[in-house]
LUMVEX-188610 format. One line per 10 residues: number of its first residue (from 1); their letters; for each residue x, y, z of N, C-alpha, C. Coordinates in Angstrom, 2 decimals, always signed. Each point is the difference from the previous one (the first is absolute). Example, Ala and Ser with C-alpha at 12.3 -4.5 7.8 and 13.67 -1.06 7.14 Angstrom:
1> AS> +13.19/-5.69/+7.80/-0.89/+1.19/+0.00/+0.90/+1.20/+0.00 | -0.35/+1.05/-0.72/+0.82/+1.19/+0.06/-0.77/+1.09/+0.73
END
This chain:
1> XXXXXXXXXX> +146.80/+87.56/+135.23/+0.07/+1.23/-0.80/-0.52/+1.17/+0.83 | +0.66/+0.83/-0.36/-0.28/+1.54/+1.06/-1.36/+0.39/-0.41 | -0.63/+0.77/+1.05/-1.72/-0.11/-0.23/-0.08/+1.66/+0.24 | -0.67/+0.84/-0.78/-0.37/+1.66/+0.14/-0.72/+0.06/+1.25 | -1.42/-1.18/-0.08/-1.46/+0.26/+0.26/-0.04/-1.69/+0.32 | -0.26/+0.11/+1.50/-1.09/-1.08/+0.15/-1.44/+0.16/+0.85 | -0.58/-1.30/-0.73/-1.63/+0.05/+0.94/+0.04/-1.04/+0.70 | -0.67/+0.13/+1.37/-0.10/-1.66/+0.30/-1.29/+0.28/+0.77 | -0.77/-1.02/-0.71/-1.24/-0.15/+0.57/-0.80/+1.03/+0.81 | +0.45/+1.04/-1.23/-1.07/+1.35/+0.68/-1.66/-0.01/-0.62
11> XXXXXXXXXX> -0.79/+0.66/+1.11/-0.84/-0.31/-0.43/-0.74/+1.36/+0.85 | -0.74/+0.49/-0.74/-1.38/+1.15/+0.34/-1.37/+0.02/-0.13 | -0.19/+0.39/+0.99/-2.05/-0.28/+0.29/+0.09/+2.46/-0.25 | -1.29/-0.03/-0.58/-0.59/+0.85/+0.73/-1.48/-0.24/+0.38 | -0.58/+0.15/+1.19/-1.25/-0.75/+0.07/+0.13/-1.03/+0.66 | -1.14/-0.18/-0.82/+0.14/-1.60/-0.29/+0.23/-0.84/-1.72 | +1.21/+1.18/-0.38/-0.11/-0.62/-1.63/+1.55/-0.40/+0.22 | +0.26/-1.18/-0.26/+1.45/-0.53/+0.08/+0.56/+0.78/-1.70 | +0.58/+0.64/-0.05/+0.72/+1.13/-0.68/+1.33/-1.45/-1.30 | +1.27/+0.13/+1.13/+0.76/-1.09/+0.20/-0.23/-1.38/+1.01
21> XXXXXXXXXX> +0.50/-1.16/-1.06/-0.52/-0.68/+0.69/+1.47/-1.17/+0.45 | +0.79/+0.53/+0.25/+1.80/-0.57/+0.16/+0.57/+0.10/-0.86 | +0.37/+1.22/-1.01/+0.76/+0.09/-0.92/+1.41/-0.44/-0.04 | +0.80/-0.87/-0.72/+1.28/-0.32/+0.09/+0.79/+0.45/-1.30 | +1.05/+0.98/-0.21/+1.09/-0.11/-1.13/+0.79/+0.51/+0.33 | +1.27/-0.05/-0.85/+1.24/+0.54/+0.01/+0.35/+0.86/-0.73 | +0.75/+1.53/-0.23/+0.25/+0.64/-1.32/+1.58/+0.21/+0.32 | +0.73/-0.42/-1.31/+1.46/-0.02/+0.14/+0.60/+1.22/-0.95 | +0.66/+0.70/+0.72/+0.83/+1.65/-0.54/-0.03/-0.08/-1.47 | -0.42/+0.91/-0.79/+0.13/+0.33/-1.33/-1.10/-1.49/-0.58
31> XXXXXXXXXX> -1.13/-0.02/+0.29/-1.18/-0.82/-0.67/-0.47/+1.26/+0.16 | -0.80/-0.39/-1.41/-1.51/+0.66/-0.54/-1.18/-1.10/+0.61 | -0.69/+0.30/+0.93/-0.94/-0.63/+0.06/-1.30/+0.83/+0.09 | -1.45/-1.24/-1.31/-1.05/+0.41/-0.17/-1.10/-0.53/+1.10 | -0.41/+1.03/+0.87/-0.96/-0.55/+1.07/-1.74/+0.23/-0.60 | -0.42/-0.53/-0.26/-0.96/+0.03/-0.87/-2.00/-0.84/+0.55 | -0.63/+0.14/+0.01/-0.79/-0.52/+0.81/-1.55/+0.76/-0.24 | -1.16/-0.74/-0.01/-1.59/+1.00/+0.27/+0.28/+1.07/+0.95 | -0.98/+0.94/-0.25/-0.31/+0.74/+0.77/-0.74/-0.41/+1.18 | +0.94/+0.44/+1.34/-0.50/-0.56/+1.19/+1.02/-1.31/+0.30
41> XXXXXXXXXX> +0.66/-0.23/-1.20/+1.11/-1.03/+0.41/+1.31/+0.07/+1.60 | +0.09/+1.04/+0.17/+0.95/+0.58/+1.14/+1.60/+0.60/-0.37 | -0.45/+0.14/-1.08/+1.44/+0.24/-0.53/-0.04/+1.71/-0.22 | -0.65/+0.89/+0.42/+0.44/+1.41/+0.67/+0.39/+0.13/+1.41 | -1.49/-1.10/+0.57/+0.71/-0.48/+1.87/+1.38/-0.13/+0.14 | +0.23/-0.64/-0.96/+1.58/-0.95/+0.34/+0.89/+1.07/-0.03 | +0.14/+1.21/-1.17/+0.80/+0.66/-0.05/+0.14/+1.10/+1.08 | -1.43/+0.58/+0.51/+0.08/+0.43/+0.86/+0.11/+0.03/+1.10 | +0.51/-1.58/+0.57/+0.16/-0.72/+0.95/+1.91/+0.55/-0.02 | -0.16/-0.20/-0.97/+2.01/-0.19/-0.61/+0.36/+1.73/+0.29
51> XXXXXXXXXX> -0.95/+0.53/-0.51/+0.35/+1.56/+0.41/+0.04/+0.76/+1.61 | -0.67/-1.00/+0.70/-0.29/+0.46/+1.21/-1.34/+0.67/+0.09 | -0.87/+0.09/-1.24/-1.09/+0.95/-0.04/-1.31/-0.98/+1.48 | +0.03/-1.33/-0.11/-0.77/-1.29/+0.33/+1.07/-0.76/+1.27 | -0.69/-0.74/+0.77/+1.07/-0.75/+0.54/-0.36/-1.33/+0.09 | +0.15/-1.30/-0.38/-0.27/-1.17/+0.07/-0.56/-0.44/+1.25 | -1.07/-0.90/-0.26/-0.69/-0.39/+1.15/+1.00/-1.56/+0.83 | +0.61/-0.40/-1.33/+0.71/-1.09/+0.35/+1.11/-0.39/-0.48 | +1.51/-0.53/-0.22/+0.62/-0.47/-1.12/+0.93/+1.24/+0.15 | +1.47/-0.54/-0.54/+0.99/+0.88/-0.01/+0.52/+0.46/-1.18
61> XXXXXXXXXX> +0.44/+1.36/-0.32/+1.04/+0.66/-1.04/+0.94/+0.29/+0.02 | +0.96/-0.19/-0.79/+1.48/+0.35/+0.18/+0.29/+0.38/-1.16 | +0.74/+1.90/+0.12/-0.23/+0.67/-1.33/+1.52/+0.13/+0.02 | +0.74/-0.32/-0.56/+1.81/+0.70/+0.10/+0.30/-0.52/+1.17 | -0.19/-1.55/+0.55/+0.33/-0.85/+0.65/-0.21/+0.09/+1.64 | -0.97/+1.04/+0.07/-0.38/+0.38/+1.18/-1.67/-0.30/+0.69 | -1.03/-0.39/+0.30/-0.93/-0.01/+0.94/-0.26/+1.93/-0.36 | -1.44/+0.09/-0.98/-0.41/+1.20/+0.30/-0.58/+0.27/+1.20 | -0.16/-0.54/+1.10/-0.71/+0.19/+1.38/+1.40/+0.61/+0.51 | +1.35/-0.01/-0.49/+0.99/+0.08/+0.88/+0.69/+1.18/-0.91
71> XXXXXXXXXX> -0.37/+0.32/-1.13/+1.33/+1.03/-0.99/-0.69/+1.33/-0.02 | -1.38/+0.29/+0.94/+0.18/+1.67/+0.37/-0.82/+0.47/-1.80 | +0.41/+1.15/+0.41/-0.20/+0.89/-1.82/+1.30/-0.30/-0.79 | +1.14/-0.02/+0.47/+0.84/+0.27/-0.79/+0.09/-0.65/-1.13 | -0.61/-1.42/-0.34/-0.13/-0.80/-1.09/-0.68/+0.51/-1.04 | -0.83/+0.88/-0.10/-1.15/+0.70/-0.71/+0.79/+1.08/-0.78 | +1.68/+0.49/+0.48/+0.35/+0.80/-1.14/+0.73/-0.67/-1.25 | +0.24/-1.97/+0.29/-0.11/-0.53/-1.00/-0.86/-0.54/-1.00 | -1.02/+0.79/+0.26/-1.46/-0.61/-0.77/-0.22/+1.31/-0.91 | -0.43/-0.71/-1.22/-0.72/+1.21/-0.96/-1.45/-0.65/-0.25
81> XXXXXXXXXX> -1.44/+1.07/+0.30/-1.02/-0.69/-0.30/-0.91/+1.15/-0.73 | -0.60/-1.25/-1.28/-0.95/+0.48/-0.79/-1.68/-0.23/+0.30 | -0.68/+0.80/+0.85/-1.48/-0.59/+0.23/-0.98/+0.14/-0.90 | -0.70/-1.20/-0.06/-0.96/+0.35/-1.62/-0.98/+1.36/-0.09 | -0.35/+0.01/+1.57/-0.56/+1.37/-0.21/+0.31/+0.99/+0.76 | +1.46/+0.84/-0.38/+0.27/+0.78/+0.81/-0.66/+1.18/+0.09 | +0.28/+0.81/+1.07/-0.77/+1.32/-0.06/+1.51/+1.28/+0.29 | -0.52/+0.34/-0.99/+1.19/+1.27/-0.39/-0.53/+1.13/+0.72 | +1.34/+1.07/+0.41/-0.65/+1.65/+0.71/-0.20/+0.37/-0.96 | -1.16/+0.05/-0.90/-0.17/+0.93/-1.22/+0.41/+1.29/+0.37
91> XXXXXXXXXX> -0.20/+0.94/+0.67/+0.29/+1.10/-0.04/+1.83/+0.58/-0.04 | +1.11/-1.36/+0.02/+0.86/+0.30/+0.30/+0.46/-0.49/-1.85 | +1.03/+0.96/-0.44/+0.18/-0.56/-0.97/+1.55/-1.24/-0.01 | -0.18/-0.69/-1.18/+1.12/-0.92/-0.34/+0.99/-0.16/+1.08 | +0.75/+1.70/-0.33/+1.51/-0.25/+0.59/-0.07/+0.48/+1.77 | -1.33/+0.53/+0.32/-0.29/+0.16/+1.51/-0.21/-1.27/+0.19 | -1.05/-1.01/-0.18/-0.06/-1.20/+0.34/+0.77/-0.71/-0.10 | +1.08/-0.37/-0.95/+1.07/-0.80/+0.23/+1.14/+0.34/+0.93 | +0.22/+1.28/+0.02/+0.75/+0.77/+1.55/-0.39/-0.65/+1.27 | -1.40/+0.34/-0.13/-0.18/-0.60/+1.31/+0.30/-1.46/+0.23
101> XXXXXXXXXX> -0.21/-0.80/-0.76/+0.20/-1.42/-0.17/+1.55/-0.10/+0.43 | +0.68/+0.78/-1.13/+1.59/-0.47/+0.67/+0.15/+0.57/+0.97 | -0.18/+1.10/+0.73/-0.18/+0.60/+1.28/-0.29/-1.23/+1.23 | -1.21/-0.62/-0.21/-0.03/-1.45/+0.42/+1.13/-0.85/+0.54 | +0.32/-0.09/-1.36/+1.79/-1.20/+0.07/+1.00/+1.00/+0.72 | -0.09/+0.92/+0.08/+1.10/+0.77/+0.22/+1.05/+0.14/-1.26 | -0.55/+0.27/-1.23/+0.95/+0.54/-1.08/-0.09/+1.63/+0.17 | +1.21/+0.33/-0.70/+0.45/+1.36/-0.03/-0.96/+0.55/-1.05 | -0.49/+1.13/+0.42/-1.14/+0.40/-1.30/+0.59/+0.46/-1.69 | +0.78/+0.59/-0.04/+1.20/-0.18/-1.23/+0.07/-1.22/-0.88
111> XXXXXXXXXX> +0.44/-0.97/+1.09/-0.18/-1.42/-0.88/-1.52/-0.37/-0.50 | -0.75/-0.10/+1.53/-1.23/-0.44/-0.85/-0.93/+1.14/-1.23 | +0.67/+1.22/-0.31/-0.50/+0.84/-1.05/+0.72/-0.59/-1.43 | +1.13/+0.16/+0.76/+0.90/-1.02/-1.36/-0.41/-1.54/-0.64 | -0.39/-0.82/+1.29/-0.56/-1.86/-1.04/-1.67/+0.65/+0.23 | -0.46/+0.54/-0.19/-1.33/-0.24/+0.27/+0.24/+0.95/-1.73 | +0.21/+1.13/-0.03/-0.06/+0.81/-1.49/+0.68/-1.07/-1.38 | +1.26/-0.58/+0.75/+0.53/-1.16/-1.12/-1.34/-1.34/-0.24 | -0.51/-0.23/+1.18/-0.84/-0.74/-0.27/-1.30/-0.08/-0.90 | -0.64/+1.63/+0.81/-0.89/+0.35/-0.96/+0.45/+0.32/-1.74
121> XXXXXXXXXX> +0.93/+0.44/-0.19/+0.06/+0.12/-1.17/+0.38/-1.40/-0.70 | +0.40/-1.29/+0.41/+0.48/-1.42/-0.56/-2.03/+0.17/-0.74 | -0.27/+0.27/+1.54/-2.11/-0.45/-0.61/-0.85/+0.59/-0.41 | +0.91/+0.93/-0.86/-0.70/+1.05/-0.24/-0.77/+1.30/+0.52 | +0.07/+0.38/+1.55/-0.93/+0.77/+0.20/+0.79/+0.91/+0.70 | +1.18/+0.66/-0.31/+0.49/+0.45/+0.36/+0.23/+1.41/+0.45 | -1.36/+0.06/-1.26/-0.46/+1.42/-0.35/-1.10/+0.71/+1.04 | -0.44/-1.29/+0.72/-0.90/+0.02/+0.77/+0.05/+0.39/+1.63 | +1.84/-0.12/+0.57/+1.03/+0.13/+0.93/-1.26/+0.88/+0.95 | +0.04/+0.93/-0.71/-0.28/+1.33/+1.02/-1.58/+0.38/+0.40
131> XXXXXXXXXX> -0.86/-0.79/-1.05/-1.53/-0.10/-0.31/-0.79/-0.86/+1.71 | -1.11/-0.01/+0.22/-0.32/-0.31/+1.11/-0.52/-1.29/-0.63 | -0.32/-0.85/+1.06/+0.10/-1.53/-0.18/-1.52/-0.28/-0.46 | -1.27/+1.69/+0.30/-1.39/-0.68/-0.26/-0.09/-0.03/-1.40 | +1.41/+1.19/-1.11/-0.49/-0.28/-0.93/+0.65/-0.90/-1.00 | +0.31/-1.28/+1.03/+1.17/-0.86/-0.89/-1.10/-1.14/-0.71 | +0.01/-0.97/-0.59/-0.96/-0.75/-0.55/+0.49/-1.00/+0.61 | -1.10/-1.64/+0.00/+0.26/-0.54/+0.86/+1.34/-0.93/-0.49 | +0.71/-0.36/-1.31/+1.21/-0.18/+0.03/+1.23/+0.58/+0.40 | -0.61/+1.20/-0.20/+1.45/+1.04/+0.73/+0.26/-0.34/+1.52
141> XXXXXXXXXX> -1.27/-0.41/+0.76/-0.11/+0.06/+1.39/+1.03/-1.35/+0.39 | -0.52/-1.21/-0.94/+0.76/-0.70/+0.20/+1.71/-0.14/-0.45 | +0.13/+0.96/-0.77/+1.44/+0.15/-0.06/+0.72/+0.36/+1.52 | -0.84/+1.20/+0.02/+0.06/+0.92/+1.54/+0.57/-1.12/+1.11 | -1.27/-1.33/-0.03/+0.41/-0.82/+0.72/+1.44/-0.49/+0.18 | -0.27/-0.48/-1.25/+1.15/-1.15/-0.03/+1.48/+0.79/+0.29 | +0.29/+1.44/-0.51/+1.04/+0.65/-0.13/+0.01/-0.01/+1.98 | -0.99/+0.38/+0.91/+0.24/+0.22/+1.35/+0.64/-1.33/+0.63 | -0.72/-1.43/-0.28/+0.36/-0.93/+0.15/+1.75/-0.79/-0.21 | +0.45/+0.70/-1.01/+1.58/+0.00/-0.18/+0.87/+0.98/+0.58
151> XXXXXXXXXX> -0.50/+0.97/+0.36/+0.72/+1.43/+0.12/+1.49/-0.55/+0.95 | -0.83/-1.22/+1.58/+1.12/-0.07/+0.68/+0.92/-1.09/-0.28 | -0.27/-0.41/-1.09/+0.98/-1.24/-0.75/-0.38/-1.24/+1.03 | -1.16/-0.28/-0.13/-0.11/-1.72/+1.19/+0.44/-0.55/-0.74 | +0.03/-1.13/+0.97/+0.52/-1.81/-0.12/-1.37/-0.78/-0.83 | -1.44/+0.30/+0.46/-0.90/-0.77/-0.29/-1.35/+0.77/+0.12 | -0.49/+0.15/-1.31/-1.61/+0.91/-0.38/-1.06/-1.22/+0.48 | -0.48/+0.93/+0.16/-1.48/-0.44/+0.18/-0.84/+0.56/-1.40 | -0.24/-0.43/-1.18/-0.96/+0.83/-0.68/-1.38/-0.90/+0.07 | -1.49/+0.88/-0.02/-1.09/-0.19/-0.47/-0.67/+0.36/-1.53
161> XXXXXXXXXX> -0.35/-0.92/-0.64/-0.25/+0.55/-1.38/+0.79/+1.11/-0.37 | +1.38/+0.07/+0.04/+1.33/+0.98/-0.40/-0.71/+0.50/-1.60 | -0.63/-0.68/-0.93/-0.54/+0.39/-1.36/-1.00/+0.40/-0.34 | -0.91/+0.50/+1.52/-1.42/+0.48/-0.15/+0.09/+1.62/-0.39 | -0.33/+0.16/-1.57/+0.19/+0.99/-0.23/+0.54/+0.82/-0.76 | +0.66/-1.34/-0.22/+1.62/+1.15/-1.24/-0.61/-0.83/-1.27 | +0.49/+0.65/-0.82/-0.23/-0.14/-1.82/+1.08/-1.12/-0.54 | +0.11/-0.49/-1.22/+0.95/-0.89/-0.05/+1.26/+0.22/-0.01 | +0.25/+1.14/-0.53/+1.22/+0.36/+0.11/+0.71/-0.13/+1.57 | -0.67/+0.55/+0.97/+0.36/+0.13/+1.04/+0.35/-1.42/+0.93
171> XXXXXXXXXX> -1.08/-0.92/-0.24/-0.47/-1.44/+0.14/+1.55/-0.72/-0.38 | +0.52/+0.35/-1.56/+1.52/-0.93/-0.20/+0.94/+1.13/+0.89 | -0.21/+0.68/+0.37/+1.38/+0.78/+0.73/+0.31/-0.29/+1.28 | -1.34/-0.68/+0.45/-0.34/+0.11/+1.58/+0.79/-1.75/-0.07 | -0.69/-0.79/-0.64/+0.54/-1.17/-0.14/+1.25/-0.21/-0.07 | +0.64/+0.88/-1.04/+1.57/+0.07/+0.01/+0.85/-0.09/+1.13 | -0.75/+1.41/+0.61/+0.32/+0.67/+1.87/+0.09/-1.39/+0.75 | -1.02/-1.05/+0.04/+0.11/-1.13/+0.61/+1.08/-0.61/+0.23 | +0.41/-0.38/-1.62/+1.20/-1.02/-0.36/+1.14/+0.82/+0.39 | +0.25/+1.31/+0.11/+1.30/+0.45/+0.43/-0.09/+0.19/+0.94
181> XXXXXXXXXX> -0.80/-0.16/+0.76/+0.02/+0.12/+1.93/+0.34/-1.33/+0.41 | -0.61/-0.52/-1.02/+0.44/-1.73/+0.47/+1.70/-0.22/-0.02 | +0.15/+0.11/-1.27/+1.59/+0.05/-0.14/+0.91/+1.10/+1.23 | -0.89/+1.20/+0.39/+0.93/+0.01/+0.85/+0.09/-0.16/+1.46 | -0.82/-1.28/-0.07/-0.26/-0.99/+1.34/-1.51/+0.60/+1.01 | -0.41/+0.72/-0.77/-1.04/+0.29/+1.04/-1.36/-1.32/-0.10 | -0.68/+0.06/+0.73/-1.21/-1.29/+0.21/-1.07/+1.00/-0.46 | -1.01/-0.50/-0.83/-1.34/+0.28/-0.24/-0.99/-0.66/+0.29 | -1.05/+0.65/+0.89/-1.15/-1.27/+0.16/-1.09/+1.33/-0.47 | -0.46/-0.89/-1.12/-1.51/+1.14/-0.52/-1.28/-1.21/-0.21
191> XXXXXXXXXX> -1.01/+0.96/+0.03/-1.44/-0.59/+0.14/-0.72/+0.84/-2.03 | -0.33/-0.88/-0.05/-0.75/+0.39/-1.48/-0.89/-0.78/-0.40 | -1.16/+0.51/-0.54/-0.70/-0.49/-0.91/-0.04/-0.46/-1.17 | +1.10/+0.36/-0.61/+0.75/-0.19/-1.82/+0.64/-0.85/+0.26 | -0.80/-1.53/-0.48/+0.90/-1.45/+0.11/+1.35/-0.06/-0.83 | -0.30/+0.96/-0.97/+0.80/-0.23/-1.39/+1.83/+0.33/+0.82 | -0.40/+1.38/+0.56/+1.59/+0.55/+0.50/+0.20/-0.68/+0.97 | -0.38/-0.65/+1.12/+0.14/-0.55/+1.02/+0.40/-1.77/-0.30 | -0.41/-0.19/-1.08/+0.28/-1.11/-0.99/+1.48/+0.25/-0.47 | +0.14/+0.70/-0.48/+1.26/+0.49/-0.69/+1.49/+0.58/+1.05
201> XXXXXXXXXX> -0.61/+1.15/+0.77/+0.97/+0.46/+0.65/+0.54/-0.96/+1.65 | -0.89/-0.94/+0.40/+0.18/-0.72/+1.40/+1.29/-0.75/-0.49 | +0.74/-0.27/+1.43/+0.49/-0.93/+0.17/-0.60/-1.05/+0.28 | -0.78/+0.37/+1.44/-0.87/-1.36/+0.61/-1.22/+1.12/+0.04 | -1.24/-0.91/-0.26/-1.21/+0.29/+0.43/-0.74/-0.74/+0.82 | -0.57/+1.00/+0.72/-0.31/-0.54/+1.61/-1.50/+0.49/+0.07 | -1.51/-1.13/-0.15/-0.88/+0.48/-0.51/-1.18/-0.44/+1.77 | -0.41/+1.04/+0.25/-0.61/-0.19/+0.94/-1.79/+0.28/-0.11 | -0.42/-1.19/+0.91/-1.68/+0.09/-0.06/-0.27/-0.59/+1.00 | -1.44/+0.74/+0.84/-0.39/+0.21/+1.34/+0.84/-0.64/+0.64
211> XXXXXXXXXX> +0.96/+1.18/+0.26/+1.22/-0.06/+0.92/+0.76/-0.99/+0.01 | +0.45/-0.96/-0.64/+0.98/-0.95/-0.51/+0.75/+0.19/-1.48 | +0.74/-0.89/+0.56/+1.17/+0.24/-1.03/-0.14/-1.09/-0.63 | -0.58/+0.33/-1.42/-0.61/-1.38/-1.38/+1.38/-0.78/-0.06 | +0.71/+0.72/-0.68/+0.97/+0.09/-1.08/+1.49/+0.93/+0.26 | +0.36/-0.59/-0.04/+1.85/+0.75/+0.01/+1.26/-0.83/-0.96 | +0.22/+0.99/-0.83/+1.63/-0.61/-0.67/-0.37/+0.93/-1.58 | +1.63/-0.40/-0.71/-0.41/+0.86/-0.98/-0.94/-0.24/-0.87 | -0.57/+0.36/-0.86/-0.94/-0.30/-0.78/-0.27/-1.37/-1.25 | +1.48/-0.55/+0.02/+0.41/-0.88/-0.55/-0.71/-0.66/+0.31
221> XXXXXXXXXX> +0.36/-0.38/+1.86/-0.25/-1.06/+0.62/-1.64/-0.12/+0.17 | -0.55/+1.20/+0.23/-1.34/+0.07/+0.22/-0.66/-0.52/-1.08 | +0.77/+0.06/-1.49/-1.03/-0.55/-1.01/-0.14/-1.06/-0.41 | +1.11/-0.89/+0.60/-0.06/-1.61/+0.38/-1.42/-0.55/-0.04 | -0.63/+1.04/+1.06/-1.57/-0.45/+1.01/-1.14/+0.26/-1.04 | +0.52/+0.74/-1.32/-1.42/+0.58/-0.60/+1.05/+0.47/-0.78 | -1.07/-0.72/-1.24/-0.05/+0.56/-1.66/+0.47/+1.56/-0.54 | +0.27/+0.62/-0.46/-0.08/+1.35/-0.37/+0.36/+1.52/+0.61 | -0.74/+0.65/+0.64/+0.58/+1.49/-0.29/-0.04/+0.38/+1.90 | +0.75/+0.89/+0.81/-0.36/+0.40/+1.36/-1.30/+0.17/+0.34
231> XXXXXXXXXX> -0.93/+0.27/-1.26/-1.33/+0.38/+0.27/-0.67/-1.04/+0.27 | +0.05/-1.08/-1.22/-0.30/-1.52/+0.64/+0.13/-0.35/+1.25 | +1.26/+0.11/+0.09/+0.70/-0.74/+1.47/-0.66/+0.46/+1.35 | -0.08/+1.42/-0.02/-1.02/+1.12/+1.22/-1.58/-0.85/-0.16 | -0.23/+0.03/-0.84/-1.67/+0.15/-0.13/-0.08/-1.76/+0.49 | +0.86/-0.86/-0.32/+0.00/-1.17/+0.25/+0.03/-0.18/+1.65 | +0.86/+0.54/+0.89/+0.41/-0.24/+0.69/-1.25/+1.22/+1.37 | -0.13/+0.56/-0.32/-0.82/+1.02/+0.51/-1.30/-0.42/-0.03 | -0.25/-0.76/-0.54/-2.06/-0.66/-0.66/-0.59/+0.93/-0.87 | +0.62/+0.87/-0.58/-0.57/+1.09/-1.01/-0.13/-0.65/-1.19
241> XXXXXXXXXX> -0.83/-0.58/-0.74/-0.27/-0.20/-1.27/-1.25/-0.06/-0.60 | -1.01/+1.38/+0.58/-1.52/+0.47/-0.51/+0.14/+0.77/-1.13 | +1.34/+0.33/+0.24/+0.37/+1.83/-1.19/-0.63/-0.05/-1.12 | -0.30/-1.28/-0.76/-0.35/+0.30/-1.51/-1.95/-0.63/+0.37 | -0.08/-0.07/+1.22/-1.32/-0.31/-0.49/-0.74/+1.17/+0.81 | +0.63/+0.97/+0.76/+0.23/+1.12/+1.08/-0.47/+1.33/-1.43 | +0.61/-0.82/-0.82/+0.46/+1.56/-0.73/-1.07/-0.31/-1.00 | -0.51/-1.65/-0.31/-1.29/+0.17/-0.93/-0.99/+0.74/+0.52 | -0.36/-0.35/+1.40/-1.16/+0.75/+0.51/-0.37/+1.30/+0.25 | +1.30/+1.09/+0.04/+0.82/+0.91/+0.01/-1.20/+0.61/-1.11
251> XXXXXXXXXX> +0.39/-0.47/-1.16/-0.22/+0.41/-1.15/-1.29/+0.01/-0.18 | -0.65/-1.36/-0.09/-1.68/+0.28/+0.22/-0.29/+0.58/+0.61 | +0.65/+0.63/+1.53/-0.89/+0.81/+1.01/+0.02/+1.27/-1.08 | +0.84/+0.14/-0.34/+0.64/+1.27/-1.07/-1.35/+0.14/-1.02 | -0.26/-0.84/-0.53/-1.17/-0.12/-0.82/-1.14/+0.46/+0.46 | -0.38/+0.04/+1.48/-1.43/-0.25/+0.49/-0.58/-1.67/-0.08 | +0.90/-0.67/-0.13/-0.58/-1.56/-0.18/+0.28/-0.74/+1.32 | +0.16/+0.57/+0.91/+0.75/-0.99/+1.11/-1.35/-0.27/+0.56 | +0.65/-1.43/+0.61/-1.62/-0.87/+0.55/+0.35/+0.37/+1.47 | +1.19/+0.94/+0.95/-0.19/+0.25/+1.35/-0.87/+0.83/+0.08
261> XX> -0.65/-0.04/+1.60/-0.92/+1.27/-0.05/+0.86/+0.99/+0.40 | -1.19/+1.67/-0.02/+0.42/+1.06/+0.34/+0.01/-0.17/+1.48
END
């Protein structure tokens, strides 16, 4: 089967902290896949390995059937990416910052005034076009995002927490956006904290901890291994299961009753 994205046995140190530790998967054209993992798991490394931001210490990639050591920049104007914490030119507003963005790709500025204003107005903030970006709130910002991230029509996003931010309304629209990118063959690989959507919207979920790869396939298959909900399945597979006695102590500290010292 034809492959978007492969890993083979990449792996990253910085230091002396093994980051990745031989990551292996496959992502095949038009999958939703949920990359999901602790913090410190390597799964921003990885992407930014995939972006060119990082370069692997070991282990090969092949993005659109090519060796990124060998495909240059030009692969990067098929990528759309969402970073969890981007940093915006506040001082530039909406439709200056997205200019420049398609300016980037090399779109005609006409067009990108045209899908970037259709866009903003699908998400409401349309009103906001001409306003500067410091006084957008932090859901608007992430609209901002996500709208720059499509502008050049890629093959395959990169999003980070794509839902940090927006209200619910925005949350089912964005989800929607998913399923019709899917349908029209594009690949999604996003990172989230919300088991529930990543539960729901994956094809395959691909769950990574200190730099290995736990778990891969759709969620079906994953629940074979364990009882109940993605949250189960993570916390199972990760060694996380203090949370409810994490969160009693939580509470007494809350009290003034906690037996740690100051």
């Amino acid at each position: 089967m034809e492959t978007i994205l492969e890993m083979r046995e990449v792996r990253k140190s910085f230091g002396g902290n093994h980051v990745l530790k031989g990551v292996n998967f496959s992502v095949h054209p038009g999958e939703i896949i949920g990359y999901i993992g602790p913090n410190g798991a390597g799964k921003s490394t990885t992407v930014k390995i995939i972006l060119g931001m990082l370069q692997q210490d070991a282990g090969e990639i092949l993005l659109f059937g090519r060796s990124l050591l060998d495909s240059g920049d030009e692969y990067k104007a098929r990528i759309g990416y969402v970073p969890e914490n981007a940093e915006l030119y506040e001082t530039l507003s909406a439709e200056e910052y997205l200019l420049f963005v398609g300016r980037l790709y090399g779109i005609d500025e006409q067009i990108v005034r045209q899908k970037s204003l259709s866009m903003m107005r699908i998400l409401g903030i349309d009103a906001a076009f001409k306003n500067r970006l410091s006084s957008f709130s932090k859901g608007m910002r992430q609209k901002v995002l996500i709208i720059s991230s499509l502008l050049h029509n890629p093959d395959i996003l990169f999003w980070d927490e794509p839902l940090n931010g927006l209200d619910a309304n925005s949350v089912q629209i964005v989800k929607e956006i998913l399923s019709e990118l899917k349908k029209d063959g594009k690949t999604i690989f996003y990172s989230s904290h919300i088991m529930d959507t990543v539960e729901k919207l994956s094809d395959r979920i691909i769950i990574l901890n200190e730099g290995m790869v736990v778990a891969d396939g759709p969620f079906e298959e994953l629940q074979k291994d364990a009882d109940g909900t993605l949250e189960q399945l993570f916390n199972q597979l990760t060694g996380f299961n203090e949370y409810a006695e994490l969160a009693a102590d939580f509470v007494t500290a809350m009290k003034g009753e906690s037996h740690y010292d100051a």
